[in-house]
C-alpha positions in Angstrom: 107.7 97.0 100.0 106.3 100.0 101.1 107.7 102.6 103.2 106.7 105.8 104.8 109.2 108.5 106.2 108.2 110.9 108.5 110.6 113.3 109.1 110.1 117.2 109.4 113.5 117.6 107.7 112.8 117.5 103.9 116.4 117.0 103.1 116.4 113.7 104.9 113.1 112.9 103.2 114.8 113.1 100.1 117.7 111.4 100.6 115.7 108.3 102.4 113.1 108.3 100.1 116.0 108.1 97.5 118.0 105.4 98.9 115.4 103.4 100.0 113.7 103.8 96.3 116.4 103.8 93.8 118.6 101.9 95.5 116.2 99.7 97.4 113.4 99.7 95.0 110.8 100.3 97.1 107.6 102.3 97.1 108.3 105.6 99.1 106.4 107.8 100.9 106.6 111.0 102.8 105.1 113.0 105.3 106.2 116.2 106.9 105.2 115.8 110.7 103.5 113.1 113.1 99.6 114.4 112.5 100.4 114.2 108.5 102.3 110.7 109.1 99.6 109.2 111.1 96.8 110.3 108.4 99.3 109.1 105.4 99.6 105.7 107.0 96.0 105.7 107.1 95.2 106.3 103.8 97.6 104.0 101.9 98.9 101.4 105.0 102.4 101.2 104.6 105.1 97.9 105.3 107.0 99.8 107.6 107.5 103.0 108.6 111.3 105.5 109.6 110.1 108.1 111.7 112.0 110.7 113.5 112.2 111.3 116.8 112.7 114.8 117.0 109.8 116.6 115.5 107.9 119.8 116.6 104.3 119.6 117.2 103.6 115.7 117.6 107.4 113.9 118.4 108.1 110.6 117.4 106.8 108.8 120.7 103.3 110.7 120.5 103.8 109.9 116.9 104.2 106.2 117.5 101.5 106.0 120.2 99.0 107.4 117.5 99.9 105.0 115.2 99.2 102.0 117.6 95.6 103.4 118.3 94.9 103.1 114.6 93.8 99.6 113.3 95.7 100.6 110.0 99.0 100.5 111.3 98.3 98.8 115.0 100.8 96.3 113.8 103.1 97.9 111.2 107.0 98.0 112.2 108.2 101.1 112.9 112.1 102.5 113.2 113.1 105.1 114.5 115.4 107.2 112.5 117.3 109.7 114.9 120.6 111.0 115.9 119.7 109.9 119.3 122.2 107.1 119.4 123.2 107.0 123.2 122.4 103.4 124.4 120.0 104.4 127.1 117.9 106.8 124.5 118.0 103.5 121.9 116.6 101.4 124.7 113.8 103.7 125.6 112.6 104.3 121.9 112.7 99.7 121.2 110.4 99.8 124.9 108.3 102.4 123.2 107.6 99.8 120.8 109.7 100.4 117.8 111.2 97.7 115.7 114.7 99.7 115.7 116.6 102.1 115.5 118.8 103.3 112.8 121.1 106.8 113.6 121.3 109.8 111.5 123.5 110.5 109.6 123.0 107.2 108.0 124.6 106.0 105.0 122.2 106.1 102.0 124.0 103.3 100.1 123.2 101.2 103.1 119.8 102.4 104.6 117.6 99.8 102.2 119.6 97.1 103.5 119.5 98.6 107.0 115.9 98.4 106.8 115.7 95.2 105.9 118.1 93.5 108.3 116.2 95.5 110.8 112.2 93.9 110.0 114.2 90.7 109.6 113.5 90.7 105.7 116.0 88.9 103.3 118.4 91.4 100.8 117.2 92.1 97.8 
C-alpha cells in the first residue's frame, strides 16, 4: 500500500512516514504543502492519502477540493491528520469528503493500523 503525507510539519512527516513504513510496511511518500501534495499524487497515484489540515498557503480543505478535480486521485481515500479533534470540526472535515480523521498527536506504534481500520482494510 501506498501512502502520501502531506503535512507542512517535517517532523510529523518523519515520524508518519516512519510508522506507517517500518512498522506498517508500506510505501511512503511526502510532500511539504497542498500545491506539492496535489502534484505528488499526480505523478505517482497513491492508495491513500494523511493530509493536514492546517497548512499555510493551500489548507487541507482547498487541498482536498484539488485533489477531487484531478482524475488521478478523484477517488483516492483521504484522512485527515489534525489536532482538530472537537466533534463538530471532525464532522465538517468527513462532509468535506474525507475518509477520516485521525488526531495529532497520534501514536506511531498504532497509526499503520489506524490507517487501516480507517479505509476498512484488514491488519497486516
Amino acid at each position: 500500500m501506498k501512502v502520501l503525507i502531506i503535512d507542512d510539519d517535517a517532523d510529523i512527516r518523519r515520524i508518519a512516514g516512519l510508522s506507517l513504513s517500518r512498522l506498517g510496511g508500506m510505501v511512503v511518500i511526502e510532500a511539504a504543502g497542498g500545491a506539492e501534495g496535489v502534484r505528488r499524487a499526480a505523478e505517482d497515484p497513491p492508495d491513500a492519502i494523511l493530509l493536514d489540515m492546517m497548512m499555510p498557503f493551500m489548507n487541507g480543505s482547498e487541498t482536498l477540493a484539488a485533489l477531487r478535480a484531478q482524475p488521478e486521485t478523484a477517488l483516492t481515500p483521504v484522512i485527515f491528520l489534525t489536532a482538530k479533534s472537537v466533534q463538530v470540526e471532525v464532522e465538517r472535515m468527513k462532509a468535506l469528503g474525507a475518509a477520516g480523521v485521525l488526531i495529532k498527536p497520534f501514536d506511531p506504534r498504532t497509526l499503520a493500523a489506524d490507517l487501516r481500520a480507517l479505509l476498512n482494510l484488514p491488519a497486516d
